[in-house]
Backbone as CSV, one residue per row, in Angstrom:
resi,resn,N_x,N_y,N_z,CA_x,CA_y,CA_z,C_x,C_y,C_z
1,UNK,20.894,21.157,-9.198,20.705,21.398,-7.782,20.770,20.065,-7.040
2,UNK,21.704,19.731,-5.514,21.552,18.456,-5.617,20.883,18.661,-4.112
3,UNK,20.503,17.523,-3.761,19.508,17.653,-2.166,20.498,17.560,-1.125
4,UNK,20.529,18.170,-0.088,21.286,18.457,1.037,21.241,16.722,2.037
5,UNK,20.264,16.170,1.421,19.982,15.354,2.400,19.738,13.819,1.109
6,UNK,20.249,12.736,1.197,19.692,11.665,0.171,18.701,10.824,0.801
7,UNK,17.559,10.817,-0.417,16.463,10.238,0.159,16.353,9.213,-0.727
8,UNK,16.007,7.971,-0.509,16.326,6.845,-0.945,14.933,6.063,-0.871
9,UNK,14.406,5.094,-1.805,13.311,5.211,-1.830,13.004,3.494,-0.506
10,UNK,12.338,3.430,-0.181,11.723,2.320,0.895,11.825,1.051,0.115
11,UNK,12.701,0.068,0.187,12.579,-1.432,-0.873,11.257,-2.125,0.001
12,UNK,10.800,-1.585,0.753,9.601,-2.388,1.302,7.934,-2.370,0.552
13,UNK,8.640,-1.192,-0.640,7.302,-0.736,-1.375,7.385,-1.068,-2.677
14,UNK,6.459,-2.210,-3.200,6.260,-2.942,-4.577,5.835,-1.468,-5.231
15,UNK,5.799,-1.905,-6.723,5.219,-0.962,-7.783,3.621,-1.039,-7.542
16,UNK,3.153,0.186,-7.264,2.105,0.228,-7.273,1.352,1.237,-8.321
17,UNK,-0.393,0.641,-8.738,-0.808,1.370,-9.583,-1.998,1.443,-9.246
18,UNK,-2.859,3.004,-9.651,-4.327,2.887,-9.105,-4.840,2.192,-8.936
19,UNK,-5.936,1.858,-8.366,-6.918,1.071,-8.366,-6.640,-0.511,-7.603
20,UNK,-5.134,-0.835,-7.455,-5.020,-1.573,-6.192,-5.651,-1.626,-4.927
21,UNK,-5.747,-2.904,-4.385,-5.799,-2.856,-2.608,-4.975,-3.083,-1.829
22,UNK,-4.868,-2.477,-1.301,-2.952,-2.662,-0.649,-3.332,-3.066,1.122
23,UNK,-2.427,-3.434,1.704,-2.063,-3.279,3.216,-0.710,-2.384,3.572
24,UNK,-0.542,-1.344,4.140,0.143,-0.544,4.438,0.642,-0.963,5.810
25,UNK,1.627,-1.617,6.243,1.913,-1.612,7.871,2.949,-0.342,8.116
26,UNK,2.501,0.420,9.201,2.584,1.464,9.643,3.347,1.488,11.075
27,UNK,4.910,2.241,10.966,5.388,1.990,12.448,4.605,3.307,13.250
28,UNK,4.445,2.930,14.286,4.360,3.956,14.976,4.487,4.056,16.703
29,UNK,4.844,5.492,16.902,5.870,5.216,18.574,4.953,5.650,19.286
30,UNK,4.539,4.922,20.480,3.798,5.638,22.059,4.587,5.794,22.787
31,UNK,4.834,6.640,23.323,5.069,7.037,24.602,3.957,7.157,25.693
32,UNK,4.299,6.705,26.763,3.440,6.450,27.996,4.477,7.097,29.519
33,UNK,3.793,7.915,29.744,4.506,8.306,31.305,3.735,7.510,32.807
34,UNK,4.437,6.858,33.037,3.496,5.932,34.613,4.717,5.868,35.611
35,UNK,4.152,6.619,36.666,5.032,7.333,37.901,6.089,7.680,37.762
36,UNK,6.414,8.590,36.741,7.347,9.537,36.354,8.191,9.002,35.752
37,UNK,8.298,7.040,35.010,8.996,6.962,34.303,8.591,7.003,32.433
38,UNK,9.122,7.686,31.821,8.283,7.487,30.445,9.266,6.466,29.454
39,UNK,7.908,5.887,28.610,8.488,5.075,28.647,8.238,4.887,26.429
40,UNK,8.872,3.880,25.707,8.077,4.297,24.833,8.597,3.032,24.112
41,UNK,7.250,2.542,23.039,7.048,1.472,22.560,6.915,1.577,20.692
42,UNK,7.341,1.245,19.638,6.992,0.955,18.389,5.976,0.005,18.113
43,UNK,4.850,0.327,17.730,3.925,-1.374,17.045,3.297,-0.726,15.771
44,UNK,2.972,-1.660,14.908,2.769,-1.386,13.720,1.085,-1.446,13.815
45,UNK,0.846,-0.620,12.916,-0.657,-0.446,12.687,-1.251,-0.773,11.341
46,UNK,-1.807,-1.837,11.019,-2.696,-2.074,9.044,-3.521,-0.614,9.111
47,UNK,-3.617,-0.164,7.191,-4.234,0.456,6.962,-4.330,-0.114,5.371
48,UNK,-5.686,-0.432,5.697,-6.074,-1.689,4.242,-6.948,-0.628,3.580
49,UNK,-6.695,-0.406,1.960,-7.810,0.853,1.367,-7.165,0.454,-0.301
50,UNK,-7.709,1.047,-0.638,-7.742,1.645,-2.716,-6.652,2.386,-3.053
51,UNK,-6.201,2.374,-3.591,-4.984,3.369,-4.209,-5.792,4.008,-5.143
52,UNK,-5.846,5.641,-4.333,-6.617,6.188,-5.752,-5.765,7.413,-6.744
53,UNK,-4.382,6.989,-5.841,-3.479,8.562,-6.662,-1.954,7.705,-6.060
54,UNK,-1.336,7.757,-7.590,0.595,7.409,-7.374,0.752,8.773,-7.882
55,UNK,1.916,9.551,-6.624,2.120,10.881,-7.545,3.775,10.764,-7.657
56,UNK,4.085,10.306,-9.351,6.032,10.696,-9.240,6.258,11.921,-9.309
57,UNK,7.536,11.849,-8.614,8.186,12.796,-8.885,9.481,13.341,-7.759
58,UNK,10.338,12.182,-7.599,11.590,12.170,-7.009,11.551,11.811,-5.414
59,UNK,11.610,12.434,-4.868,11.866,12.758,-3.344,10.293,12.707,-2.957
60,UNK,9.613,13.577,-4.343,8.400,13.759,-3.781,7.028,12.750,-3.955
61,UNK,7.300,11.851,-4.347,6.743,10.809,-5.005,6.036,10.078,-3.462
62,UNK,4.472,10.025,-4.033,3.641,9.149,-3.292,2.412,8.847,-3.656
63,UNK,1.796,7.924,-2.596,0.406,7.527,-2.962,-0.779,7.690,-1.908
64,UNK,-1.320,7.930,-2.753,-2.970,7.951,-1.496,-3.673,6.673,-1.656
65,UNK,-4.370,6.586,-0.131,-4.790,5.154,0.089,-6.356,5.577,0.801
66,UNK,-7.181,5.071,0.170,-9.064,5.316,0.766,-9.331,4.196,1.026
67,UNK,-10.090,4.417,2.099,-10.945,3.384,2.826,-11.912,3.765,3.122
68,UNK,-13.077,3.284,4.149,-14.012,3.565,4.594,-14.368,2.920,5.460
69,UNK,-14.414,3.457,7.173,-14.531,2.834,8.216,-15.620,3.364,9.292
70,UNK,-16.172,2.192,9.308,-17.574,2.972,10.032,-18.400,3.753,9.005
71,UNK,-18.682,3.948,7.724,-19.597,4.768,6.826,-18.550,6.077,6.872
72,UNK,-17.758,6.245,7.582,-16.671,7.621,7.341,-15.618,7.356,5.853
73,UNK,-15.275,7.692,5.426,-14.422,7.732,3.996,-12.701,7.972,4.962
74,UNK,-11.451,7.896,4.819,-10.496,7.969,4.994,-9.539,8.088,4.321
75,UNK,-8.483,8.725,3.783,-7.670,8.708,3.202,-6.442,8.794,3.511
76,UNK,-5.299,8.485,3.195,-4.030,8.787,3.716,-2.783,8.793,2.651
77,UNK,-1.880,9.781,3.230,-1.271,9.981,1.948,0.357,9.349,2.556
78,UNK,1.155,8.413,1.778,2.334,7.891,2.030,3.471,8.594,0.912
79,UNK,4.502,8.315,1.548,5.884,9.180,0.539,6.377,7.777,0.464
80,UNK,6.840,7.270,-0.659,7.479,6.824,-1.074,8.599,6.041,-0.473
81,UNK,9.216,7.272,0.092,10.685,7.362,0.318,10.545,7.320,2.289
82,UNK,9.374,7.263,2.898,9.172,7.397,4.128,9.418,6.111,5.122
83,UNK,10.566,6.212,6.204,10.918,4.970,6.953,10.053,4.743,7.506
84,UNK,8.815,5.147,7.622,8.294,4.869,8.955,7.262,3.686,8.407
85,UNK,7.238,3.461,6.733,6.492,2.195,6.273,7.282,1.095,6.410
86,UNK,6.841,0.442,7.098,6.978,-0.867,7.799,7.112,-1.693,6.387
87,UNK,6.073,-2.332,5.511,5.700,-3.184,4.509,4.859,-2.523,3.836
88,UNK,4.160,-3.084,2.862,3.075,-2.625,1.413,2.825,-3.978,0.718
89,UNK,1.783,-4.497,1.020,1.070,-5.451,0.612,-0.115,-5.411,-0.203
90,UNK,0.447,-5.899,-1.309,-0.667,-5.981,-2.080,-1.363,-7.302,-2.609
91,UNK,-2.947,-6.738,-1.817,-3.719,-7.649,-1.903,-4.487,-8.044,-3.009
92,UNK,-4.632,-7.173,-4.009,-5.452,-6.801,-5.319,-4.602,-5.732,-6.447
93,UNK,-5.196,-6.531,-7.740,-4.930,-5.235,-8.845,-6.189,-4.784,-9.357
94,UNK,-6.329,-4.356,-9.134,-7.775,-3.562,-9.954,-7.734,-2.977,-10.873
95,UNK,-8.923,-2.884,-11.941,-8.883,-2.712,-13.249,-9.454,-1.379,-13.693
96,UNK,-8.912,-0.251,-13.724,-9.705,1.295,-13.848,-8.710,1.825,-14.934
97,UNK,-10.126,2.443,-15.477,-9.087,3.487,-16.387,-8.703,5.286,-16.763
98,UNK,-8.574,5.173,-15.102,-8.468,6.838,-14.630,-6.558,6.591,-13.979
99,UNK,-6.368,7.732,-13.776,-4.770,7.404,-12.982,-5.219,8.302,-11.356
100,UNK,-6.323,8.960,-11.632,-6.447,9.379,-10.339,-8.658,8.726,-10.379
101,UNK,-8.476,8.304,-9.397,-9.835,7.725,-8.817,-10.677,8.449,-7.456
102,UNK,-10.559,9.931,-7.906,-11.473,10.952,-7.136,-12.835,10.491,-6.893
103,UNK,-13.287,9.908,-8.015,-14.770,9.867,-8.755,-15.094,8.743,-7.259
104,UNK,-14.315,8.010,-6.719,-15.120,7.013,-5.824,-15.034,7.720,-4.493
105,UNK,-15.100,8.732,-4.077,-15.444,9.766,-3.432,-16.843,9.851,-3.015
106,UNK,-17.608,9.893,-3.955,-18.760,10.009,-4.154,-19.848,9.083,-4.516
107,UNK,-18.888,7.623,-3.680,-20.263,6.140,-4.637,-19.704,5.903,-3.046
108,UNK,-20.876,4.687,-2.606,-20.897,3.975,-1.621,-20.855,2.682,-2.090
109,UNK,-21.226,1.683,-1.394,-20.952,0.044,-1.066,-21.095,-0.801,-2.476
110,UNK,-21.664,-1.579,-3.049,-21.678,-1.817,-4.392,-21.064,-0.894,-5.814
111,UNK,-21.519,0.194,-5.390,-20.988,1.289,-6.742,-19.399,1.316,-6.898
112,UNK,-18.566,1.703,-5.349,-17.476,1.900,-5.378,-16.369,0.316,-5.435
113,UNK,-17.261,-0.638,-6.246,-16.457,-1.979,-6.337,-15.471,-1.797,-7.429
114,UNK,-14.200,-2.321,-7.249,-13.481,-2.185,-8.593,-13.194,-3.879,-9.063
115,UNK,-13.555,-3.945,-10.207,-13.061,-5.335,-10.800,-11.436,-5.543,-10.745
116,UNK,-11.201,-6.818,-10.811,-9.849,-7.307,-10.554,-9.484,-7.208,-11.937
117,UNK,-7.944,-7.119,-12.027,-7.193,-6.850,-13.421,-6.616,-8.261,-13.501
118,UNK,-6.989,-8.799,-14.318,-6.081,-10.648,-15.360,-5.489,-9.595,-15.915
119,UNK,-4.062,-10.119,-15.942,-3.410,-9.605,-16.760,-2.012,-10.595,-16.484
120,UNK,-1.020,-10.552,-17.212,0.687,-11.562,-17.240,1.260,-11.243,-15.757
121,UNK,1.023,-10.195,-15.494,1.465,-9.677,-13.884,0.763,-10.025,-12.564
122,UNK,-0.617,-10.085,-12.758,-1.195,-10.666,-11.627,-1.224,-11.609,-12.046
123,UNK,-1.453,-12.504,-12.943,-1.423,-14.321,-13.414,0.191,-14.780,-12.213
124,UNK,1.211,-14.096,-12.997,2.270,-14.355,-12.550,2.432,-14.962,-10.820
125,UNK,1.736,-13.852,-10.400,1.911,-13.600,-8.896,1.161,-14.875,-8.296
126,UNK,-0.048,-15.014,-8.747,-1.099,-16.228,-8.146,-0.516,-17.273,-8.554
127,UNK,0.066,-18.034,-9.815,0.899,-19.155,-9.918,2.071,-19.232,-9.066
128,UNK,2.371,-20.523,-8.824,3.464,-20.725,-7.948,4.521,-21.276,-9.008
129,UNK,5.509,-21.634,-8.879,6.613,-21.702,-10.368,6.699,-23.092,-10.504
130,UNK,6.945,-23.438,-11.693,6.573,-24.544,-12.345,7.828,-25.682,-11.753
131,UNK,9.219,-25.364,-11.610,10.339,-26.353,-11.493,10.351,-26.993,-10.211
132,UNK,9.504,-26.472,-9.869,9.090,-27.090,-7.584,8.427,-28.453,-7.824
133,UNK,7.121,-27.690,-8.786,5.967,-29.384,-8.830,7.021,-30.193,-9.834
134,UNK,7.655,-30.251,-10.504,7.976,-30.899,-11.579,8.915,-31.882,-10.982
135,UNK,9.905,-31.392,-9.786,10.909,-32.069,-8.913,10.059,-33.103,-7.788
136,UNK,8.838,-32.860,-7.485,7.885,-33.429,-7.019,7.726,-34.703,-7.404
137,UNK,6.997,-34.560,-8.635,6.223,-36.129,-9.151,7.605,-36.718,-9.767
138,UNK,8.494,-36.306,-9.857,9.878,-37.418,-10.470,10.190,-38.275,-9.356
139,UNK,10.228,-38.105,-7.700,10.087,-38.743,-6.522,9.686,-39.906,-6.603
């Protein structure tokens, strides 16, 4: 069966895995009507939270993102494949060993902390590459 329509996935979105902290920049359009001319503007909006669910599965593939603002809980769910994500920044890897993180639903401020993941992939990212300094001190 092939899709009427090709959906192509967003290169603005790194691999992501539970238990990350991400920044999501978010386009989004106002329209404003002032003396009958309307008028309308794009600005991007952060939505900084937990990745507590990557769901694959083609076209349909996405992730949910929790936060908590004001003592309210928030969640939001992104596609993958959706233009309207601006960027995906990731600020953290976190170290859990669930693929879905429901369970922090139900913990508040200390409880719902997730430890950071060491691992060859986040090492990677925090080092800066070795052949820059090395061209340096030969100066």
């Amino acid at each position: 069966m092939q899709a009427l329509v090709k959906s192509e996935p967003n290169p603005n979105i790194p691999a992501l895995r539970p238990g990350d902290t991400v920044k999501v920049g978010i386009k989004i359009a106002e329209k404003s009507v002032e003396k009958g001319v309307e008028t309308a503007r794009v600005r991007n909006q952060l939505f900084q939270g937990v990745v507590i669910k990557v769901k694959k599965g083609g076209v349909n593939s996405s992730f949910t993102v929790r936060r908590v603002a004001y003592g309210v809980g928030v969640e939001r769910t992104f596609f993958f494949a959706s233009h309207a994500i601006d960027k995906v920044e990731v600020v953290r890897h976190g170290k859990v060993r669930r693929a879905r993180l429901y369970y922090l639903r139900g913990l508040t401020a200390k409880k719902a902390r997730i430890t950071e993941r060491r691992d060859k992939v986040a090492r990677a990212e925090e080092q800066p590459e070795q052949p820059e300094q090395a061209e340096k001190t030969e100066q």
